[in-house]
C-alpha positions in Angstrom: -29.4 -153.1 -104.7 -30.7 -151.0 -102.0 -30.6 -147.1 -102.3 -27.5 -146.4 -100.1 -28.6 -142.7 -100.1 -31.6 -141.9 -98.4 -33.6 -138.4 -98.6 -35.9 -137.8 -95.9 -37.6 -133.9 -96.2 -39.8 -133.5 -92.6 -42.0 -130.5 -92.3 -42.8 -129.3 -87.9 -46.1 -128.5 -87.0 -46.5 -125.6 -85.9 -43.9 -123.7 -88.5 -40.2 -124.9 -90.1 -38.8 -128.2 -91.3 -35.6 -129.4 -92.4 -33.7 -132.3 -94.6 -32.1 -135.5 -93.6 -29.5 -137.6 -95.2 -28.1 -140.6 -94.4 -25.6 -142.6 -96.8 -25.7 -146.7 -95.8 -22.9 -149.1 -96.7 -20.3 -146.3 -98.2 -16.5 -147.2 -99.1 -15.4 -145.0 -96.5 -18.4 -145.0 -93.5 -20.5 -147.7 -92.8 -23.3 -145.1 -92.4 -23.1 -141.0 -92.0 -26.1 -139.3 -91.6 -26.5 -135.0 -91.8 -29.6 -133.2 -90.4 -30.8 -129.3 -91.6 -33.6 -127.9 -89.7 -35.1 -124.3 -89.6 -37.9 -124.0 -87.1 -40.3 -121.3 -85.8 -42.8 -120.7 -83.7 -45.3 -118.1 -82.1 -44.5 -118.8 -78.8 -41.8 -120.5 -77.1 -42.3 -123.6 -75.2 -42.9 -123.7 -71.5 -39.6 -125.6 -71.1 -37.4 -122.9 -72.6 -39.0 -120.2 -70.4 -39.2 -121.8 -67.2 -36.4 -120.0 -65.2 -36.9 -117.0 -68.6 -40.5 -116.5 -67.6 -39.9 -112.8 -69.5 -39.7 -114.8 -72.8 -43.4 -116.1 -72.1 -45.7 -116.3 -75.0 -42.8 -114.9 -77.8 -42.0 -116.2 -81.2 -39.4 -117.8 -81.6 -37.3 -119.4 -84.7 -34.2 -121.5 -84.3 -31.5 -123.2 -87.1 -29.4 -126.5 -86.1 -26.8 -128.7 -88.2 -26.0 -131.6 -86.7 -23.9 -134.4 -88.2 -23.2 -138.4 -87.3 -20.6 -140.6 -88.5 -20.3 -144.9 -88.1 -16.9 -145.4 -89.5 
């Protein structure tokens, strides 16, 4: 039988990580997955300062939860 829960710990370049879990082939949800991530950096990207050019070259660090159901 396959592992129906799957693990997955991912480490950014650069500074932070975050955890992933997905659960396959479950009574209730054909699949649900549930993603943790924690990420920093010493300066933001150009993207996020493009009409902030004030936040140019700052750290930044940023949290997110994000969750996805298949019923």
């Amino acid at each position: 039988m396959a592992r129906r829960l799957l693990k997955m710990p991912w480490q950014r370049e650069g500074g932070g990580g975050g955890r992933s879990r997905v659960l396959r082939e479950g009574r209730v949800f054909e699949q649900a997955g549930v993603n943790f991530s924690h990420v920093h950096g010493d300066a933001m990207p150009a993207s996020a300062t493009a009409h902030r050019p004030e936040l140019a070259g700052r750290s930044f660090e940023a949290m997110g939860v994000s969750l996805v159901v298949h019923r």
